[in-house]
Legacy VTK file of the C-alpha trace (Angstrom):
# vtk DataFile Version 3.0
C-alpha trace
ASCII
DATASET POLYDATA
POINTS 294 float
99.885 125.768 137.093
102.081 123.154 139.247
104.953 122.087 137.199
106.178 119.664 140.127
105.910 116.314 139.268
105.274 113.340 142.144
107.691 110.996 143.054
105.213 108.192 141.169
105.138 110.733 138.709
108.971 110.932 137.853
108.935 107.373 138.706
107.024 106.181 136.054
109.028 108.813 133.842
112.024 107.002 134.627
110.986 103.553 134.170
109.633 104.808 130.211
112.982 105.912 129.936
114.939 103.299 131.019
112.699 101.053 128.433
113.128 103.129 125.789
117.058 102.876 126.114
116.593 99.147 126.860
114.686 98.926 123.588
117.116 101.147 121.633
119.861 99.023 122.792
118.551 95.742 121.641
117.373 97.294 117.945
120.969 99.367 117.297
123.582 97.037 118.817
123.198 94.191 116.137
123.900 96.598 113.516
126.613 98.860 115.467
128.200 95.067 116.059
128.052 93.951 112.385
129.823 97.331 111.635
132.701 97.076 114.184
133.604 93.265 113.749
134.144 94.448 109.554
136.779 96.523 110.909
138.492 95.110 113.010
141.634 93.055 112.907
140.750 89.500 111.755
142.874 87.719 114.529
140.891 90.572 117.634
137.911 88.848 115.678
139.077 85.029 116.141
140.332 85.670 120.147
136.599 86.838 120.765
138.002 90.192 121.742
135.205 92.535 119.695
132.400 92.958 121.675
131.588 96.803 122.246
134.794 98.509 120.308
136.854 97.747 117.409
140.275 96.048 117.782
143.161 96.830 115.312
140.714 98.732 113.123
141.637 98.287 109.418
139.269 98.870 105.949
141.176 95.880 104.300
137.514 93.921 104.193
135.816 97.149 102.724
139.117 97.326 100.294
138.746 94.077 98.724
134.913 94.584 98.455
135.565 97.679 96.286
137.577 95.602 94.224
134.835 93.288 93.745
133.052 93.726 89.983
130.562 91.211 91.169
129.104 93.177 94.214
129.059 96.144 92.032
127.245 94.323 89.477
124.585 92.565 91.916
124.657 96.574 93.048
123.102 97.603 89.918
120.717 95.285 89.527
119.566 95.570 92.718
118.919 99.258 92.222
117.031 98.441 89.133
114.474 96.183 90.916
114.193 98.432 93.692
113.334 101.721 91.411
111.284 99.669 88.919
109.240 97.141 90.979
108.321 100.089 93.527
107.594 102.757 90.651
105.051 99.619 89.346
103.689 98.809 92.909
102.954 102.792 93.775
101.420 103.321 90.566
99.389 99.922 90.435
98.791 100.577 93.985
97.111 103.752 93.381
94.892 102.938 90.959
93.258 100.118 92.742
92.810 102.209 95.914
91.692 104.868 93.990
88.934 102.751 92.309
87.781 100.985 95.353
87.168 104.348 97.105
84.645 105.594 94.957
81.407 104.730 96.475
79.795 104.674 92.983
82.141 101.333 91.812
79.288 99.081 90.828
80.592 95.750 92.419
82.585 97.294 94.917
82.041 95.219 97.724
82.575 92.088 95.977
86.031 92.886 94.170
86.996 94.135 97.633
85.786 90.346 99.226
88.346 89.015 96.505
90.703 91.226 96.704
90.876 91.012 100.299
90.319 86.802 100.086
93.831 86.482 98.180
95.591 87.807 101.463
94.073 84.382 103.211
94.296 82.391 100.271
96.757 81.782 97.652
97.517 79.772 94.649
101.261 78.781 96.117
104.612 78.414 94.744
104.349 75.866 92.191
101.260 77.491 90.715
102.605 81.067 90.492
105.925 79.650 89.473
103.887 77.678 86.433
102.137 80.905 85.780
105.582 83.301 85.781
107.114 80.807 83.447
104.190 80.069 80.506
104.291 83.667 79.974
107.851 83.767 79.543
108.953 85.640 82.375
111.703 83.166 83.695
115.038 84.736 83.636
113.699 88.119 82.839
113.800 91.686 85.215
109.843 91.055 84.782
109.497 87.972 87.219
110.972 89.471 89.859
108.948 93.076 89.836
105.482 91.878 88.130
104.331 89.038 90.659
104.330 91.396 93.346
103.264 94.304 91.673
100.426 95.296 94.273
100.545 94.335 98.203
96.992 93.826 99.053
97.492 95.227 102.779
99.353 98.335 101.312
96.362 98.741 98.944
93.777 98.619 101.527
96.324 101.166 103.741
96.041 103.411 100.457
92.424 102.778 100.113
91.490 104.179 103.617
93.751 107.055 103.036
92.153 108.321 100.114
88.689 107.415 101.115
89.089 110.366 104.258
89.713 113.027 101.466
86.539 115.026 100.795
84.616 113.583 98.112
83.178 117.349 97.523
86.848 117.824 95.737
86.153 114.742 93.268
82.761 116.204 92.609
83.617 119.647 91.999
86.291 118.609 89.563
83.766 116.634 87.877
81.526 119.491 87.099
84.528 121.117 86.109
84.750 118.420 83.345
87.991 116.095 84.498
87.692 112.526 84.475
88.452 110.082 86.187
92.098 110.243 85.257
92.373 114.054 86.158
90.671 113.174 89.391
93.425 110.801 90.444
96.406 112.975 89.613
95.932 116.661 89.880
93.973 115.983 92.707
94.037 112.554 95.059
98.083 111.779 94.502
99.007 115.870 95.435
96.447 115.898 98.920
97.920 112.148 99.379
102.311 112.549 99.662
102.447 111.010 103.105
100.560 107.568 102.165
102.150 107.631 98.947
106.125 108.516 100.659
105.057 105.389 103.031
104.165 103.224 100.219
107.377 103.996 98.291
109.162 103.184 101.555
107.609 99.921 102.102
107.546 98.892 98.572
111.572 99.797 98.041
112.069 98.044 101.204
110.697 94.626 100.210
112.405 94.414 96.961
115.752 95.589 98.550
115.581 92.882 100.723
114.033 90.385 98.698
116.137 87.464 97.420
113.899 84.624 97.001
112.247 85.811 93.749
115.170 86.098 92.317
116.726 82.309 93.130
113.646 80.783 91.894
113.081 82.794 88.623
116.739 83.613 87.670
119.269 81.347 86.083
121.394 83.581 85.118
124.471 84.562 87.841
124.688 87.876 86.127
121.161 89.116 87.005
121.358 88.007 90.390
120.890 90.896 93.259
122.600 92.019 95.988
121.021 90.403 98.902
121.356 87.330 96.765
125.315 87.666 96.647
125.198 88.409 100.010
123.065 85.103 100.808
125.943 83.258 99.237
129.076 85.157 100.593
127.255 84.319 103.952
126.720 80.832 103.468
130.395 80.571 102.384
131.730 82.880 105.290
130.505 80.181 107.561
132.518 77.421 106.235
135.391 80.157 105.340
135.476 80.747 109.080
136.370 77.209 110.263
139.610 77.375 108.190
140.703 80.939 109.490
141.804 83.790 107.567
140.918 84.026 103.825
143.616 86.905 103.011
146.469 89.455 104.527
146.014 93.086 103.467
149.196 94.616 104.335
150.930 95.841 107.876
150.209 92.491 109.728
146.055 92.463 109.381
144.231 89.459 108.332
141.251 89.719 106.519
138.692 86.520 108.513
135.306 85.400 106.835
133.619 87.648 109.382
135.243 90.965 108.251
134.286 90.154 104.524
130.742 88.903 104.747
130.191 91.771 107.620
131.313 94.607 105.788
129.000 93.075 102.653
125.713 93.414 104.676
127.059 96.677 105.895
127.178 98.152 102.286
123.919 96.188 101.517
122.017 98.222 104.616
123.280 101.773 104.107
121.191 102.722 101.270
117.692 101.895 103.472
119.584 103.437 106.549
119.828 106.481 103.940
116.812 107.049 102.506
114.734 105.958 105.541
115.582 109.691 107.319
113.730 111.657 104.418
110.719 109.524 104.471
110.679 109.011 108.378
107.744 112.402 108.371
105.483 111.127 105.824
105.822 107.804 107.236
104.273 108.046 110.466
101.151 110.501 109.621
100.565 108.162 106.392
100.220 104.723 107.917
98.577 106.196 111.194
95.705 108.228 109.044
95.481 105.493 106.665
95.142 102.817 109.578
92.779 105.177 112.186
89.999 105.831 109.467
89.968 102.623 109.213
LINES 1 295
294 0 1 2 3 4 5 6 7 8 9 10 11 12 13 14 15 16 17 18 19 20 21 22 23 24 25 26 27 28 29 30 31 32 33 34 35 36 37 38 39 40 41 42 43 44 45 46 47 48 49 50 51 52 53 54 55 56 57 58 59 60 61 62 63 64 65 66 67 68 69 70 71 72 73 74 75 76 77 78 79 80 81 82 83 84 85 86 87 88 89 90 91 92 93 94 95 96 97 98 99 100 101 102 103 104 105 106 107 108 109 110 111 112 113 114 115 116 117 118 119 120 121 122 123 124 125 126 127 128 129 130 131 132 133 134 135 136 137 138 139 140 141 142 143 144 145 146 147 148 149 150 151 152 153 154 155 156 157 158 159 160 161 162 163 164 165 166 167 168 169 170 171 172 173 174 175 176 177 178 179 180 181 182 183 184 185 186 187 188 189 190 191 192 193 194 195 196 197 198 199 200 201 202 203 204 205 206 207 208 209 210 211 212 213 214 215 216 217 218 219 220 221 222 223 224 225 226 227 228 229 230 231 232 233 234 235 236 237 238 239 240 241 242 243 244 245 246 247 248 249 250 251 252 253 254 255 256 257 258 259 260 261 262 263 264 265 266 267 268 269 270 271 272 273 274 275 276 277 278 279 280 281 282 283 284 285 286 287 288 289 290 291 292 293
């Protein structure tokens, strides 16, 4: 076996790799950026001096943020969207897929025409927002995880994932006498942990991130999210910034809008940045099989 590679060969091998680090560049530096400006020196940050390495590096911005209740507050809440809206969309999720992958659903076709119409078609803000609010939703934890309680694209993902399991398994449990029920969770959910780890993933993504739900059906400051504190610590960093520093934490630093509303999207990221590792092997195989048998 020749294990010497041509010069086009090694070539092309470097010109993959040279994207690749091109490509990791771009996606990392934004976030490796936001992270150094938050500590560095507020007055390294004004002269336009952080660019590649901190200056004066200092945790004042982090310091203050710790003393925030607020944050910690809009902290909570966020993680109770997150692990209740994705715990609804998984399990909602499920069921759907699981029903629209028997082949013996009378009507199948057609509720997977509508199902699949809505992703076209929809009834729009003001509608939805009417609907949300005659049923009493409006400044309640419901509004913000029960309007997008299934993703019709992550349905049809789970849909083609559980429709390349045998259906000899489904049978022989039915002679064994389980229903439908049974079927779904001693057998389907335990053969399907990647599609279901990439669904929890892309579920608990979207309502991290989400803040627009929450401005439209919340009135109440105290309910508010994370990403929706951060939305306004943003909005005010950028007027903050035009009059300089907003604060001096000891031994000559200054604390600038940019440290403060940095270090907040810093602390907003991490737990994504976290979590994302664990899930990273089930991610791959589950929205790869589930998108190939398709």
């Amino acid at each position: 076996m020749n294990t010497h590679k041509t010069l086009g060969s090694r070539l092309f091998d470097g010109i993959n790799i040279l994207l690749l680090v091109v490509l990791v560049f771009i996606t990392v530096y934004p976030i490796y950026y936001i992270f150094i400006v938050s500590i560095s020196d507020g007055s390294a940050i004004n002269r336009g001096l952080v660019k590649f390495f901190p200056h004066d590096m200092t945790l004042a911005a982090y310091m203050i943020i710790l003393k925030n209740k607020d944050i910690w507050h809009s902290y909570a809440n966020t993680l109770l969207y997150t692990s209740l809206g994705t715990t609804i969309n998984v399990i909602l999720s499920a069921m759907c897929a699981f029903s629209l992958s028997r082949k013996d659903l009378y009507g199948r076709n057609v509720f997977i025409f509508m199902i699949v119409f809505t992703m076209f078609l929809s009834g729009g803000l003001i509608p939805t927002y009417l609907v949300v609010q005659k049923l009493g939703l409006i400044n309640t934890v419901w509004a913000i995880v029960l309007p997008s309680a299934i993703n019709t694209f992550n349905m049809i993902i789970m849909k083609t994932f559980f429709e390349g399991i045998p259906i000899s398994l489904q049978e022989s449990a039915f002679l064994d006498g389980a229903n439908d029920i049974q079927i779904l969770t001693r057998i389907i959910l335990p053969l399907s942990m990647p599609i279901i780890a990439t669904m929890i993933l892309f579920y608990a993504v979207q309502h991290w991130n989400s803040f627009f739900p929450a401005l439209l059906y919340l009135n109440n400051k105290d309910m508010y999210p994370v990403q929706v504190l951060l939305r306004n610590i943003v909005i005010a960093g950028e007027f903050a910034d035009q009059q300089g520093e907003i604060g001096n934490v000891g031994s000559g630093f200054r604390v600038v809008a940019a440290n403060y509303k940095y270090a907040v999207i810093i602390i907003t990221i991490i737990p994504i940045l976290v979590v994302y590792p664990y899930l990273q092997k089930y991610f791959a195989k589950g929205v790869m099989i589930g998108a190939l048998k398709g």
